[in-house]
C-alpha positions, 0 to 999 in steps of 0.5 A, a space after each residue: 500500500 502506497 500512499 497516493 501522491 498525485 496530490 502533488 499536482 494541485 497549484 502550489 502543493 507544497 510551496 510557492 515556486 513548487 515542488 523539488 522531491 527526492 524519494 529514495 530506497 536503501 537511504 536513512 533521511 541522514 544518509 538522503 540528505 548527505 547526498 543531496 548535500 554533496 550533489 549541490 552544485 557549488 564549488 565550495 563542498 556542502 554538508 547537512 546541518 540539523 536544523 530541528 523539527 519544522 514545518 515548510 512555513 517555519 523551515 522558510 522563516 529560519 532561512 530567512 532569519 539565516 539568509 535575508 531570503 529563503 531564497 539565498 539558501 537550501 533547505 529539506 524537511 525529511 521522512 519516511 513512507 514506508 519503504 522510502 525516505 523522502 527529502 522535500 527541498 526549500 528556498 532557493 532549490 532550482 537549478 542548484 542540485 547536479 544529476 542525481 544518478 550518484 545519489 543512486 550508487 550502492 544499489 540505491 532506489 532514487 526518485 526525483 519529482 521536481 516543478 519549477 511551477 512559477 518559473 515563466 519560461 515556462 519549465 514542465 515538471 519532470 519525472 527521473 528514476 535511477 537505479 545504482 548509478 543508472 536512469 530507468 525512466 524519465 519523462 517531462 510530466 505534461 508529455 508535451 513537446 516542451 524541453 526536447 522530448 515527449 515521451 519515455 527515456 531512460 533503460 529501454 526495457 523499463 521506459 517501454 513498459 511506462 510508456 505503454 501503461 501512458 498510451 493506455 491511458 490516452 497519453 499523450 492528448 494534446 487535448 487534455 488540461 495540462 494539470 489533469 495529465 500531471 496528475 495521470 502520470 504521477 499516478 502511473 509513475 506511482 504505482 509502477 514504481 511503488 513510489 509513496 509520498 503522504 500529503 499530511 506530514 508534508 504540508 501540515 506537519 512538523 519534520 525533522 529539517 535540516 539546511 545545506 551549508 558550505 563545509 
């Protein structure tokens, strides 16, 4: 049993500026946030400082105090799901984080759900899942022609398999609102991988935080 987490499509889920989740299987959140620290994209080298307990409101109120504007730093709330810990970034998140495949090394089980949704260009929100060092699937969320592709990327035995799960549900349908295929796929993507992601302790609940600071 997962928990649902098409939720994610909903205007401003988590955050104004949307989303940035990394989901990952065979990581405690320490060990999560480690790796996501080291795969910040800066040439000082980061680690993750405990910052206590917060909500998203509070963790953004904290860098604001720490930075003059949230968006001047990085920040992630951790949990757990069942079999997946999962880190939701803060603040100034886009564009800051390199490919995630090393995050997967080890055997690892990596997620990434991201949406840059007020950036004006405008930016599709993307699906990537690595697999100990390897993507197996990718996909821009809207399946729209946008950013270089439309449909399935990754390991071809594992990109077909999601791609035929989209045609059956009449994917992609240029017809179709852009939320509502958001919405689709998330659930596709969901149940193929067994991804879970609960609404509740993300949106209304305190977590463990921590901020990702120079070394």
């Amino acid at each position: 049993m997962t928990d649902d987490m098409t939720w994610l499509a909903a205007p401003q889920s988590i955050a104004f500026g949307g989303y940035h989740v990394v989901l990952a299987r065979g990581l405690s959140p320490e060990e999560l946030a480690d790796r996501l620290a080291a795969a910040v994209l800066y040439e000082t080298r980061h680690v993750a400082v405990a910052v206590g307990e917060h909500t998203g409101s509070s963790l953004l109120e904290l860098m604001d105090d720490s930075y003059g504007d949230s968006y001047d730093g990085i920040g992630l709330r951790l949990g757990r799901a069942g079999d997946w810990t999962y880190a939701v970034a803060y603040g100034g998140w886009p564009g800051e984080f390199g490919p995630l495949a090393p995050v997967s090394r080890g055997g690892v089980h990596v997620c990434l759900l991201e949406y840059e949704e007020e950036n004006g260009k405008p930016v599709p929100p993307q699906f990537q899942y690595f697999h100990d060092g390897r993507l197996l699937s990718a996909c821009n969320l809207h399946l729209d022609a946008s950013w270089g592709y439309q449909g399935v990327d990754g390991d071809p035995a594992t990109a077909a398999r999601v791609q035929e799960l989209l045609t059956a549900a009449g994917l992609p349908d240029p017809e179709r609102d852009g939320r509502e295929v958001h919405r689709t796929v998330l659930g596709i993507v969901e149940g193929f991988f067994g991804l879970s992601l609960p609404k509740d302790p993300i949106v209304s609940g305190a977590l463990p935080a921590v901020l990702l600071e120079p070394a």
